[in-house]
GULOPA-633565 format. One record per residue (C-alpha): residue number from 0; residue in one letter; z, x, y. Coordinates in nm, 3 decimals. Each point is the difference from the previous one (the first is absolute). Layout:
 resi resn      zz      xx      yy
  NUM    A       Z       X       Y
...
//
This chain:
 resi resn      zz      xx      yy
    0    X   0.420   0.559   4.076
    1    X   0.065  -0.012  -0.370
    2    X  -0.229   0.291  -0.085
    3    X   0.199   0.178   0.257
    4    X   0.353  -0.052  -0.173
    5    X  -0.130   0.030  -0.354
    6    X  -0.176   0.281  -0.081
    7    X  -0.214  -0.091  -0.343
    8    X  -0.163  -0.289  -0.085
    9    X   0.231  -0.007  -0.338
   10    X   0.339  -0.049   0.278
   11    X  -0.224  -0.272   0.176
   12    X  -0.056  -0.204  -0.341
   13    X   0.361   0.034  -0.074
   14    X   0.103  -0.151   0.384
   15    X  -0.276  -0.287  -0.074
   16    X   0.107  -0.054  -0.364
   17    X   0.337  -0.029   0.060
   18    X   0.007  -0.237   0.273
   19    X  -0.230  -0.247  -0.180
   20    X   0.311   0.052  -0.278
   21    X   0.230  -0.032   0.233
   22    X  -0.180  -0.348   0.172
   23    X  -0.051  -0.138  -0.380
   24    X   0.383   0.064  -0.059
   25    X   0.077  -0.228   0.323
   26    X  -0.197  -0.229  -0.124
   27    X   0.168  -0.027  -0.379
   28    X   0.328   0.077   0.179
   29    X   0.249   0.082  -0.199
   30    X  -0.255   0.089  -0.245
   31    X   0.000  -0.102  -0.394
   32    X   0.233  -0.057  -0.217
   33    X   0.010  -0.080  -0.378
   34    X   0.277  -0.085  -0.266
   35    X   0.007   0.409  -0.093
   36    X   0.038   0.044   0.407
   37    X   0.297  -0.229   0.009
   38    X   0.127   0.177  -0.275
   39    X   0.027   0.319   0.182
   40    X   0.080  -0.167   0.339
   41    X   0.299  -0.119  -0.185
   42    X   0.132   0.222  -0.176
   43    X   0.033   0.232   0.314
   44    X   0.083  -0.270   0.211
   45    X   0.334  -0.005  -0.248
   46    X   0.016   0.364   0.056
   47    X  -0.145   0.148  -0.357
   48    X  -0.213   0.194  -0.080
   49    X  -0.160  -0.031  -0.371
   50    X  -0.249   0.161  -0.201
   51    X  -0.215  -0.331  -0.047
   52    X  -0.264   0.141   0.219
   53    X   0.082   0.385   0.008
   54    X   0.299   0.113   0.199
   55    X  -0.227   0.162   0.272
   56    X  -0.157  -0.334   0.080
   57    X   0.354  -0.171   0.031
   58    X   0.102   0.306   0.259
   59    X  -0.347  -0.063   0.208
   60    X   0.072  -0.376   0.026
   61    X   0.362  -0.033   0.124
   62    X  -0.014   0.310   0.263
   63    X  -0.334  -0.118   0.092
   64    X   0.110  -0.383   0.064
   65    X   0.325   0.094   0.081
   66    X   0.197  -0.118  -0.307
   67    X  -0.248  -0.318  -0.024
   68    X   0.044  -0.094   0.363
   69    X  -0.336   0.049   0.105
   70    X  -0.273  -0.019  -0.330
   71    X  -0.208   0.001   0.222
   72    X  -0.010   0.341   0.140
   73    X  -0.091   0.120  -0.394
   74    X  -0.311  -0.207   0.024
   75    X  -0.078   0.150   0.318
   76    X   0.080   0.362  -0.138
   77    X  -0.162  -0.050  -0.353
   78    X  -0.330  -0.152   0.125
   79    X  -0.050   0.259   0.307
   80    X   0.066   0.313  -0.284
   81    X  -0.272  -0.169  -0.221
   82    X  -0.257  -0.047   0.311
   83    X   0.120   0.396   0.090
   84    X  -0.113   0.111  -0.384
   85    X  -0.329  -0.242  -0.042
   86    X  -0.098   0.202   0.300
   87    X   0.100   0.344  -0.062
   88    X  -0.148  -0.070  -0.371
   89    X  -0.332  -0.107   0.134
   90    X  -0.016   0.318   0.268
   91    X   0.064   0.180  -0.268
   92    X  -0.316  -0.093  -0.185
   93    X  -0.253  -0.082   0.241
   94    X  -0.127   0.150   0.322
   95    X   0.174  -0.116   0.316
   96    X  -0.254  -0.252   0.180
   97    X  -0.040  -0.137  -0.406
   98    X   0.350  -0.035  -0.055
   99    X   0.105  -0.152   0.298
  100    X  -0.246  -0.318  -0.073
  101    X   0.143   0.030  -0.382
  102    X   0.379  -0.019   0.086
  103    X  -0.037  -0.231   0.291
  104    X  -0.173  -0.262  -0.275
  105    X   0.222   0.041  -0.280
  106    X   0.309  -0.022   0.249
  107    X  -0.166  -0.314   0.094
  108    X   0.059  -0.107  -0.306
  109    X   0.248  -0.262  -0.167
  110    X   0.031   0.295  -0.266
  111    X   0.150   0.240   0.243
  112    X   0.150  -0.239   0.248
  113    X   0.110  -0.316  -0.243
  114    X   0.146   0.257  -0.255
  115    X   0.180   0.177   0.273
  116    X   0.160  -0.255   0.167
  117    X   0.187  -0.083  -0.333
  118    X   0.335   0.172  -0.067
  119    X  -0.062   0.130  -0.326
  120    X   0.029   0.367  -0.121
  121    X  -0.348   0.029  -0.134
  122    X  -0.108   0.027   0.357
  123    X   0.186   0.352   0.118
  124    X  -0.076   0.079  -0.389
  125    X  -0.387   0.000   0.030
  126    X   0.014   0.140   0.359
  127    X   0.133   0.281  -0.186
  128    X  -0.273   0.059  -0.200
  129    X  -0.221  -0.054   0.231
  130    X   0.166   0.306   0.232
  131    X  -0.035   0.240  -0.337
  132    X  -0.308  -0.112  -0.090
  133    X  -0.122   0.084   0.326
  134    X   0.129   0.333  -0.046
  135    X  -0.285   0.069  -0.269
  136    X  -0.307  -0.046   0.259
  137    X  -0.175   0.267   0.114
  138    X  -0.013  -0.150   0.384
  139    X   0.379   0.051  -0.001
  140    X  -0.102   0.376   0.090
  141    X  -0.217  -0.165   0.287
  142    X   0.165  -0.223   0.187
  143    X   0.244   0.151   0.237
  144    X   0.250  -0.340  -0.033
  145    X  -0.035   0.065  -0.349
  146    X   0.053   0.402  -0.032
  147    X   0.286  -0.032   0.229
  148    X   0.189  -0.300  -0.177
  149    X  -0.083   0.086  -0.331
  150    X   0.379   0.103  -0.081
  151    X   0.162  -0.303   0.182
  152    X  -0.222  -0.232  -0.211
  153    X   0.088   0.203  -0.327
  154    X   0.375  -0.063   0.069
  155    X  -0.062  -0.361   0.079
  156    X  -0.229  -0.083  -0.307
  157    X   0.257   0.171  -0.240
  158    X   0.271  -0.204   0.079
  159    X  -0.206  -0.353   0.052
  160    X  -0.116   0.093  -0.365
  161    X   0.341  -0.085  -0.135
  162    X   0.046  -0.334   0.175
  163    X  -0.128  -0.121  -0.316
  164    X   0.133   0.149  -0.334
  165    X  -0.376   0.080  -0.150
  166    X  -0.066   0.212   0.321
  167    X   0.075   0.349  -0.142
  168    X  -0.113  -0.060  -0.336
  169    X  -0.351  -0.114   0.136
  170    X  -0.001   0.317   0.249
  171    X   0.031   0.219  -0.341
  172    X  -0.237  -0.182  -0.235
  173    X  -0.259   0.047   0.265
  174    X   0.098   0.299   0.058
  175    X  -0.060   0.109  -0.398
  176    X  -0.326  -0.171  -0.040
  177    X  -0.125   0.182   0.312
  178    X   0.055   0.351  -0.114
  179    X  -0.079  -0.087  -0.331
  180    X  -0.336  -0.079   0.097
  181    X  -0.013   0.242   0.308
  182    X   0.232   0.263  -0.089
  183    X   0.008   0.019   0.395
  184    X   0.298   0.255   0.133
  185    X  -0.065  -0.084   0.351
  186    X   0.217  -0.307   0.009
  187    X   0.301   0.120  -0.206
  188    X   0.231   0.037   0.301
  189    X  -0.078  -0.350   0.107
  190    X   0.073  -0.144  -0.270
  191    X   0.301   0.237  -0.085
  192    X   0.133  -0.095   0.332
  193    X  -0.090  -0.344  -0.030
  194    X   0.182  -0.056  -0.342
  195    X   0.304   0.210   0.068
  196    X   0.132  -0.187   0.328
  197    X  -0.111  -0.339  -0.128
  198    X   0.259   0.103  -0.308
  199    X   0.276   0.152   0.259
  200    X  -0.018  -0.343   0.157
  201    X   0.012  -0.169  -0.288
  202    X   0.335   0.257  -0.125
  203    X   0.122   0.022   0.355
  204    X   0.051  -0.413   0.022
  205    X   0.107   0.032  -0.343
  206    X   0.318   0.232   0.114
  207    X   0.120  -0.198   0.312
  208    X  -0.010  -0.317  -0.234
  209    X   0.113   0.173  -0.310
  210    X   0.094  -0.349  -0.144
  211    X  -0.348  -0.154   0.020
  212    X  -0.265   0.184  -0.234
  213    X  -0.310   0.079   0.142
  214    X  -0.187  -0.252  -0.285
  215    X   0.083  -0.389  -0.034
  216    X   0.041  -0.049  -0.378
  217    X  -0.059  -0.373   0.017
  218    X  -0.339   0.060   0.201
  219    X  -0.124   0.316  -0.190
  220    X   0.022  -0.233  -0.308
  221    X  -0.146  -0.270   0.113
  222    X  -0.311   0.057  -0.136
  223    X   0.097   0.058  -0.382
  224    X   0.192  -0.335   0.040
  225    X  -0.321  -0.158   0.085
  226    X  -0.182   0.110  -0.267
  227    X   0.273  -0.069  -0.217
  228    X  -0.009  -0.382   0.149
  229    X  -0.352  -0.014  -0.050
  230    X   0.005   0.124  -0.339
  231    X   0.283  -0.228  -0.114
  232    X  -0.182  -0.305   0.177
  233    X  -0.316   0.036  -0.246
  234    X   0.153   0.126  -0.313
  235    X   0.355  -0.169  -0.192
  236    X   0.112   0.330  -0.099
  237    X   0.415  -0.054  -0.078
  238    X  -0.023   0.341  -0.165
  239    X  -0.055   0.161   0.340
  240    X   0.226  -0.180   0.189
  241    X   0.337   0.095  -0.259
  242    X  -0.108   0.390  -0.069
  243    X  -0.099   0.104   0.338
  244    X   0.185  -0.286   0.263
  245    X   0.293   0.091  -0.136
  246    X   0.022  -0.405  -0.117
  247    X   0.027  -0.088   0.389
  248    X  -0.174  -0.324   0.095
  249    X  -0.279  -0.262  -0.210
  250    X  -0.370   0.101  -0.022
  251    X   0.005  -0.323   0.255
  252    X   0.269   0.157   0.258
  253    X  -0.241   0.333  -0.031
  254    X  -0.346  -0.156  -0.006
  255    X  -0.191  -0.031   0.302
  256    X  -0.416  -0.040   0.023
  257    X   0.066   0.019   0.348
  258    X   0.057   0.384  -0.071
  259    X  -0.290   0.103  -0.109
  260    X  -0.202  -0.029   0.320
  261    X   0.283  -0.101   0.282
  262    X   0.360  -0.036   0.033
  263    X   0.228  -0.004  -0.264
  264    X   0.162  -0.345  -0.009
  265    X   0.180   0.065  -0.330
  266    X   0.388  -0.152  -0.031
  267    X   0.171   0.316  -0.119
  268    X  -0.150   0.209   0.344
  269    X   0.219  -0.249   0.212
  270    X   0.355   0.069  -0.157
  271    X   0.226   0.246   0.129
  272    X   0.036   0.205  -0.311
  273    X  -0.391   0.068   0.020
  274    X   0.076   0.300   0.230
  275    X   0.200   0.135  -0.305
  276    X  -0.230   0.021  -0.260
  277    X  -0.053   0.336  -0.062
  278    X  -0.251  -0.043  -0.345
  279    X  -0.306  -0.109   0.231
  280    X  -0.181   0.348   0.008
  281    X   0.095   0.050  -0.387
  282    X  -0.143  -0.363  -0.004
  283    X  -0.319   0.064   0.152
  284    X  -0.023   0.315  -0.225
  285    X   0.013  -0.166  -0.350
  286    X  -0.225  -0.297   0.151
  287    X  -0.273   0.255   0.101
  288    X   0.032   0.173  -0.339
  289    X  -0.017  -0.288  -0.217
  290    X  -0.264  -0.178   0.264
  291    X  -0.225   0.257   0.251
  292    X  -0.308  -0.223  -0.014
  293    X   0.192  -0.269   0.134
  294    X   0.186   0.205   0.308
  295    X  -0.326   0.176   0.068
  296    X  -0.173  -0.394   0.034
  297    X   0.333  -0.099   0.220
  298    X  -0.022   0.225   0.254
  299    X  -0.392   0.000   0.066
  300    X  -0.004  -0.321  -0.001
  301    X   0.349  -0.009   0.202
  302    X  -0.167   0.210   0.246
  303    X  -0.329  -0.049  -0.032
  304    X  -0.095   0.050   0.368
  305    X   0.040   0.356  -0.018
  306    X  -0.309   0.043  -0.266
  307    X  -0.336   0.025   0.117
  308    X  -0.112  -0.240  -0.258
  309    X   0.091  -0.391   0.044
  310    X   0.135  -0.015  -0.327
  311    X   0.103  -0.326   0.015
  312    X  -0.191  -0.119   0.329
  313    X  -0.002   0.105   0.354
  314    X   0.389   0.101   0.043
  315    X   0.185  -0.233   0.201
  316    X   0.333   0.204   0.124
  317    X   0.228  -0.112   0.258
  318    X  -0.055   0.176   0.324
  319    X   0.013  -0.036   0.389
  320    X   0.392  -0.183   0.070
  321    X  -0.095  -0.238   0.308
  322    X   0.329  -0.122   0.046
  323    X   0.411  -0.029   0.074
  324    X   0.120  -0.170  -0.298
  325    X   0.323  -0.237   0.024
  326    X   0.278   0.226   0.067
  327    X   0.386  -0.072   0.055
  328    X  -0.019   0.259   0.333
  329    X  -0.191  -0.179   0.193
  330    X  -0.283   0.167   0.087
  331    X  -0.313  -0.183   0.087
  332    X  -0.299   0.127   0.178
  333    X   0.024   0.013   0.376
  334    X  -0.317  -0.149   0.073
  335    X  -0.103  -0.258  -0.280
  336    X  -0.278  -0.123   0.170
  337    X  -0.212   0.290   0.054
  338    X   0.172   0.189  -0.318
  339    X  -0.124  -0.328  -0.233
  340    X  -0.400   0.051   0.182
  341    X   0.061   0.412  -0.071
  342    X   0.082  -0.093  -0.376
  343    X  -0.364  -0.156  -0.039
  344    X  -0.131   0.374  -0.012
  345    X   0.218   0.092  -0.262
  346    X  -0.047  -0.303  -0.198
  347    X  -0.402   0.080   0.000
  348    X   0.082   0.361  -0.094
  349    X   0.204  -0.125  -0.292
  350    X  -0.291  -0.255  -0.103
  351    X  -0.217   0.298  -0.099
  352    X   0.282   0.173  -0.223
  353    X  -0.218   0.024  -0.296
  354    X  -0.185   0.244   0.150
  355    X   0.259   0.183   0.337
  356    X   0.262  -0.007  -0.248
  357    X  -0.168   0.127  -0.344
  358    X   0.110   0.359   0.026
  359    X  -0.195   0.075  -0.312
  360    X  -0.320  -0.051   0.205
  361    X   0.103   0.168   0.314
  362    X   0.103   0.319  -0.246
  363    X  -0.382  -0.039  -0.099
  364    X  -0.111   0.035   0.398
  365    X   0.195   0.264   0.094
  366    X  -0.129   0.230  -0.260
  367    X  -0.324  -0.132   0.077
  368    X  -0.016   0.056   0.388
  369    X   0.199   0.388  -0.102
  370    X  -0.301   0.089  -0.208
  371    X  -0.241  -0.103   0.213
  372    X   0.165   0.201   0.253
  373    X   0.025   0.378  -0.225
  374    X   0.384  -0.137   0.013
  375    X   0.073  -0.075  -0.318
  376    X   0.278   0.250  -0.004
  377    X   0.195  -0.186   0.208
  378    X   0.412  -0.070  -0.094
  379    X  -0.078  -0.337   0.133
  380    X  -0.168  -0.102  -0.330
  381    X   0.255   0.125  -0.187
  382    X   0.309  -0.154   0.193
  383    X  -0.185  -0.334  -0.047
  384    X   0.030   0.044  -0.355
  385    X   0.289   0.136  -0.088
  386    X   0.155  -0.278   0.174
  387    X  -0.171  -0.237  -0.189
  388    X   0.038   0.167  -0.314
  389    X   0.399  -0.014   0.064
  390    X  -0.064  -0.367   0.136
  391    X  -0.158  -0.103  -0.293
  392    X   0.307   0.105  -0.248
  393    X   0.295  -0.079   0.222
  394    X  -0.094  -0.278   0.242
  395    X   0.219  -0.342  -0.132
  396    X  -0.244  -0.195   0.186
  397    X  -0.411   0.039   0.166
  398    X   0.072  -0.017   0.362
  399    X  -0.269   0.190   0.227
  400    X   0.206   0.163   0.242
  401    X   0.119   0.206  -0.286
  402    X  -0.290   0.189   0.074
  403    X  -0.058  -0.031   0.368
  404    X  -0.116   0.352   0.023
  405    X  -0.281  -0.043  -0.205
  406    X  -0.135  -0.298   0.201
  407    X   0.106   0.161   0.286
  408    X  -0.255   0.303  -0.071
  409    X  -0.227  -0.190  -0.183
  410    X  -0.110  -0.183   0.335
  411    X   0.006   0.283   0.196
  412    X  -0.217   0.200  -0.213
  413    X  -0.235  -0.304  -0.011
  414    X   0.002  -0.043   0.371
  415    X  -0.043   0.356   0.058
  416    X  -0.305   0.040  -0.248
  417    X  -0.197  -0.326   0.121
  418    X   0.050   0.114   0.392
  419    X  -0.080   0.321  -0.054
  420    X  -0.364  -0.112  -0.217
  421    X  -0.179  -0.081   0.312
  422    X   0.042   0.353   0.148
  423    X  -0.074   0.151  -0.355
  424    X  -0.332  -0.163   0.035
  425    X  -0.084   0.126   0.320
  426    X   0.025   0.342  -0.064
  427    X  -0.138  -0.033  -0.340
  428    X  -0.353  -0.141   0.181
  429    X   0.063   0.275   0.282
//
């Protein structure tokens, strides 16, 4: 009966897919929610709409949940989107009979399902590079679905991509190593396409709330003030503190060793008149001058999980949120009893971290598994690092969803490749 309403089997992994999604969703109902979900919930809740987390993202949560009514219809939306570009991202690589089994496991997983149930912005972010990514396979000239949706999905990646404010930039940096390398004119009206609208949504929210820039200043800063923590928490330097924080603060308000690897927990980031200091990126500037070595050591070891090499042991980021934390809204999950059983598979997910979340070494497979398959060409490669390049200078903090795609992919293309050895074999011998 299925087979008769849905005509390919990529429509018929989407149906399946999706339900599971929709059944794990029930089960987690109203989803998950951290202190940077609360934030948001809030703030539109009180009817604003701020930059913290990209004006885009602010607009998709309160008509989504109806001004903060219903958060839960954003989890629903978020986590079905992500399920809809695992799959079309898979399809897009692998034959159909392969890539059904592929996207079927990895939707399976607490990767896909756990990290979409959460309301967080990285989730419609990486669904949007997984939709453009996609667009760079050769099966997307295959698959009917694929042929046929390959505009709607180019629409819908571009403006996911700017849920989070390094979307756009990653798109581009990708998109400049890969012709660099490739010199490839075939995808230049992709990616023309792709970066204009993502910038006309970016210019068109930025006109209908002409007061709120598209960029927050306290959060694109919020790096340099951690290095500028860190640095000031391992070295008594007065001299940098009077010529370059304009005299604001103690080395002890400023200092934080918390900074270099986590949150900043630094006195002079709580006040008030933090969000006015306007000498941070001049800051930053004379610090990197006077000491590179010492940013350069910060931020690899900062962010260490993005390196292939366990520079300072097997990285250990946070990564799969299991939970609702204490909220003043009152929501609670529907079903605590079966929700707190559920959790158990997220919790085991999260006790292997060192090795699902170390995006360094899943960078590693999926150029292995591409050159095994004559793919090494791929945009997928390149997305992956780009946006751990741009992760690597800007993130504050290590926190694996930050790079979602690449894990995301990562397993696929592992999946994909060890399925698919089996059948290599046989027709090797044949």
């Amino acid at each position: 009966m299925i087979k008769f309403f849905l005509n390919s089997r990529l429509e018929r992994t989407l149906l399946r897919c999706i339900s599971i999604q929709i059944l794990i969703w029930i089960i987690f109902y109203p989803g998950l929610y951290s202190k940077d979900s609360f934030e948001i919930l809030n703030s539109v809740r009180n009817g604003l709409i701020s930059n913290t987390h990209t004006v885009q993202w602010a607009l998709f949560v309160r008509y989504v949940s109806l001004d903060g009514a219903y958060p839960q219809f954003v989890t629903l939306i978020s986590s079905i989107i992500l399920v809809y570009a695992v799959i079309i991202f898979t399809y897009s690589f692998f034959e159909d009979n392969l890539a059904a089994k592929v996207s079927t496991l990895v939707c399976l997983s607490p990767l896909v399902w756990g990290m979409g149930l959460t309301l967080w912005h990285d989730i419609p972010s990486t669904s949007g590079f997984l939709l453009i990514a996609s667009l760079f396979n050769k099966r997307v000239h295959e698959n009917n679905f694929l042929k046929a949706a390959t505009k709607y999905n180019l629409v819908l990646g571009s403006i996911l991509i700017t849920f989070r404010p390094n979307g756009l930039p990653t798109i581009l940096l990708a998109f400049v190593f890969f012709q660099i390398f490739y010199r490839s004119r075939k995808y230049l009206k992709i990616l023309a396409f792709s970066l204009g609208f993502s910038l006309l949504t970016v210019l068109f929210t930025a006109l209908i709330f002409d007061s709120i820039p598209p960029i927050n200043k306290v959060k694109s800063q919020e790096w340099m003030v951690n290095d500028i923590s860190c640095y000031l928490s391992k070295h008594d330097d007065k001299f940098f503190v009077e010529k370059n924080l304009d005299n604001i603060g103690t080395i002890e308000r400023w200092a934080s060793i918390h900074a270099c690897d986590f949150l900043n927990s630094a006195g002079i980031t709580k006040t008030k008149t933090f969000e006015r200091f306007e000498f941070i990126p001049s800051a930053w500037f004379s610090l990197l001058k006077n000491e590179p070595i010492f940013i350069l050591k910060t931020h690899l070891y900062r962010n260490s999980y993005l390196l292939p090499i366990p520079i300072d042991g097997l990285p250990n980021p946070p990564f799969i949120h299991s939970n609702i934390e204490p909220n003043n809204i009152g929501i609670t999950h529907k079903f605590a009893l079966v929700s707190d059983f559920a959790r158990n598979l997220i919790r085991a997910y999260n006790y292997f971290n060192e090795i699902l979340a170390w995006v360094g070494l899943w960078i590693l497979i999926i150029a292995y598994v591409l050159i095994l398959q004559a793919n090494s060409k791929s945009f997928t490669l390149f997305l992956s690092l780009s946006l751990s390049f741009i992760l690597l200078i800007f993130a504050p903090i290590p926190d694996a969803r930050y790079a979602l795609f690449t894990l995301i992919a990562g397993q696929i293309l592992l999946l994909g490749f060890l399925l698919n050895r089996p059948k290599s074999r046989i027709s090797i011998q044949t």
